[in-house]
N, C-alpha and C positions, 0 to 999 in steps of 0.2 A: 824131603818135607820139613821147613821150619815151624817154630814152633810161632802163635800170638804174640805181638812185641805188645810192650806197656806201654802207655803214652796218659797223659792227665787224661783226669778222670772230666776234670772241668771242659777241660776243652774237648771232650769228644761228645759231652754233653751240648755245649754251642754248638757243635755241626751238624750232632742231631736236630737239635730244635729249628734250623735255619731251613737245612732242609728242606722239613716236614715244611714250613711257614712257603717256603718258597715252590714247595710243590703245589699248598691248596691255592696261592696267588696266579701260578706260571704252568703248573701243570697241564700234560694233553690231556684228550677227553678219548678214551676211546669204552666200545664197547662190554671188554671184557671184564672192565673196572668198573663196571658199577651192576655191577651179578654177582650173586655169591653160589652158583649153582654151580656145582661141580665140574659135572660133565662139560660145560659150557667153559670150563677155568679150563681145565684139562685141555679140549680140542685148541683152546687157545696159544698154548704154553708149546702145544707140539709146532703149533705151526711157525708159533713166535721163535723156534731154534733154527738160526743160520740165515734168517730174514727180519727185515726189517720191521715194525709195529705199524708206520703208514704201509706197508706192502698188502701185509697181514689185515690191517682197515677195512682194504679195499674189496676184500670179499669175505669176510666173516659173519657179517650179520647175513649171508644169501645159502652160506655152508651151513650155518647153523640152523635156519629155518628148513633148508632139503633135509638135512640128516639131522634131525631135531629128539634122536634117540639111538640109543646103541642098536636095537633092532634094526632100525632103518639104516646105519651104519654098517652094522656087519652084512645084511643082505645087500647092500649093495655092490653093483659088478667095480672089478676094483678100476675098470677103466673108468667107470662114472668118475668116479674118486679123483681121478687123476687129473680129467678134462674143467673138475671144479675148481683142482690147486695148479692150473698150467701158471696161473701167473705170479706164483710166490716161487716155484722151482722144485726143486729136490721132490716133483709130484711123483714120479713112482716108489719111491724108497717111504713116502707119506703116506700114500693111500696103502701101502701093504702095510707101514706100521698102523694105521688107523684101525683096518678092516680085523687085526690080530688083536689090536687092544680090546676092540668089540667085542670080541667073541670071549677073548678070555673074562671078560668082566662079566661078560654074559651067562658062563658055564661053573667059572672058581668063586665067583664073588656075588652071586643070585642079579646081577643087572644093577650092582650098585656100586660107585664110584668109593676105592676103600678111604675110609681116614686112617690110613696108616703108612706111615714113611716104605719105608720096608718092602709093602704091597705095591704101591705107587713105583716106586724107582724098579721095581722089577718087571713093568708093562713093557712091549715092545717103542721103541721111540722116548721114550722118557728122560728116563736118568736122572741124576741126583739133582740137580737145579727145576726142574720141572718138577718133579716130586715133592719137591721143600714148595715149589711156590704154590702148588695146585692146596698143602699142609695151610698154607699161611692164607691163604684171598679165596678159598674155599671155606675151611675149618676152623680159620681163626687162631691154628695152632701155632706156639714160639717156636718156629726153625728157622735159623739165621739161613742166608742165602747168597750165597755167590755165582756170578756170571761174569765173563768179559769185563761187561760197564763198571760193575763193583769192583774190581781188581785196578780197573782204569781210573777211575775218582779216589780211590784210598789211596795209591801208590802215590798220585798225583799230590793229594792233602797232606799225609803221614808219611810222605817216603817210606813207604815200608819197604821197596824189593820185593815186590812175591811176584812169582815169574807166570802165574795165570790161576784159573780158576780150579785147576787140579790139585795144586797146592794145598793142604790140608789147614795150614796157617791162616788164609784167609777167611777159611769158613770158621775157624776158631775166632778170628780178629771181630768176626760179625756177629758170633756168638755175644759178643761181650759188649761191642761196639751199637749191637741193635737193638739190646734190653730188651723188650716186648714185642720187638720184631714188626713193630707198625709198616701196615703195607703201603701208606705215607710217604715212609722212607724210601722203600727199595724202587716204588714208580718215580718219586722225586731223584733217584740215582740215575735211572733209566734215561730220565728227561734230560737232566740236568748234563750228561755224558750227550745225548745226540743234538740237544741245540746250546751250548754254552761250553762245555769243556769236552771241546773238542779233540780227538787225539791230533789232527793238524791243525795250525792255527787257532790254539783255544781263546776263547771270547775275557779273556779274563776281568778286560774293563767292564763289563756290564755281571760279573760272578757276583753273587752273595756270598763265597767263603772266601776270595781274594784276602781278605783279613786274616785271613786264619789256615794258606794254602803255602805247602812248603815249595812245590813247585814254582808257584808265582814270587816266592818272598826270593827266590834264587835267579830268576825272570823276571823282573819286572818292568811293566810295559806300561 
């Protein structure tokens, strides 16, 4: 585990701000971004691991109006569950983490989605990324966040080396690097990794940080 590298302060400010501009310009539209309801964030985040955000589109507003409460979630047979996520994947190892989060939230925590890190990353299906974003686009709270994409767009801009989202460095790098943690930012990361910075063929002539991208200053096209 490395540790945060330094990098100007100036310039990590310009990629914040470029970002965030080019997210509210270029940004996708989906569902779960513009809720701030927990439970609603949460069913999100689980499903958003290991699948893709258009996959995930495709039936989230139909999940979330069937099981439109942890009640209705936990009672339901877990094959429902499963026949609702056939076309995101990973549906049986989903619907039993879903049908367990239900219940525990239902039994330890009185039916209410906790604001607390801690609470959050110890649900079944969770885990640290899921927990911090459910913290951030739920509760509003500063927890830097790392996944895939963020590991993929930092190494790419800062060369940093960090070998993936386990890495304890990057979630320090984002500590530092996300200041208020605008959830701006980390959708504009999201974005920005699946239509322009590609991990093959990256778009770099049409990037907004090409200016300011080590990768590309190394490559350039």
């Amino acid at each position: 585990m490395g540790e945060a590298p330094l990098l100007n302060g100036n310039r990590l400010r310009f990629v914040r701000r470029v970002i965030i501009k080019w997210y509210e310009k270029s940004g996708r539209d989906f569902a779960w971004r513009i809720t701030s309801n927990p439970f609603q964030i949460l069913i999100a985040e689980m499903l958003l691991r290991r699948t893709t955000a258009a996959a995930v589109s495709r039936i989230y507003e139909k999940f979330i109006g069937r099981f439109d409460s942890l009640e209705r979630l936990a009672k339901a047979r877990k094959s429902t569950i499963e026949r609702a996520l056939s076309t995101v994947g990973l549906q049986t190892m989903r619907a039993h983490h879903m049908k367990q989060m239900a219940r525990i939230l239902l039994t330890e925590h009185n039916g209410v989605v906790p604001n607390d890190l801690a609470s959050l990353e110890a649900l079944p299906g969770v885990g640290r990324y899921a927990a911090a974003a459910v913290m951030n686009f739920a509760f509003g709270a500063s927890e830097p966040l790392a996944d895939g994409n963020v590991v993929h767009l930092m190494n790419r801009l800062f060369s940093l080396g960090i070998s993936g989202p386990t890495d304890n460095a990057i979630w320090e790098f984002m500590r530092t690097f996300a200041e208020s943690q605008d959830k701006r930012l980390y959708w504009g990361i999201i974005d920005l990794v699946s239509t322009t910075c590609l991990r093959r063929n990256p778009r770099c002539n049409i990037c907004p940080l090409s200016c300011s991208c080590d990768f590309y200053t190394a490559n350039p096209k």
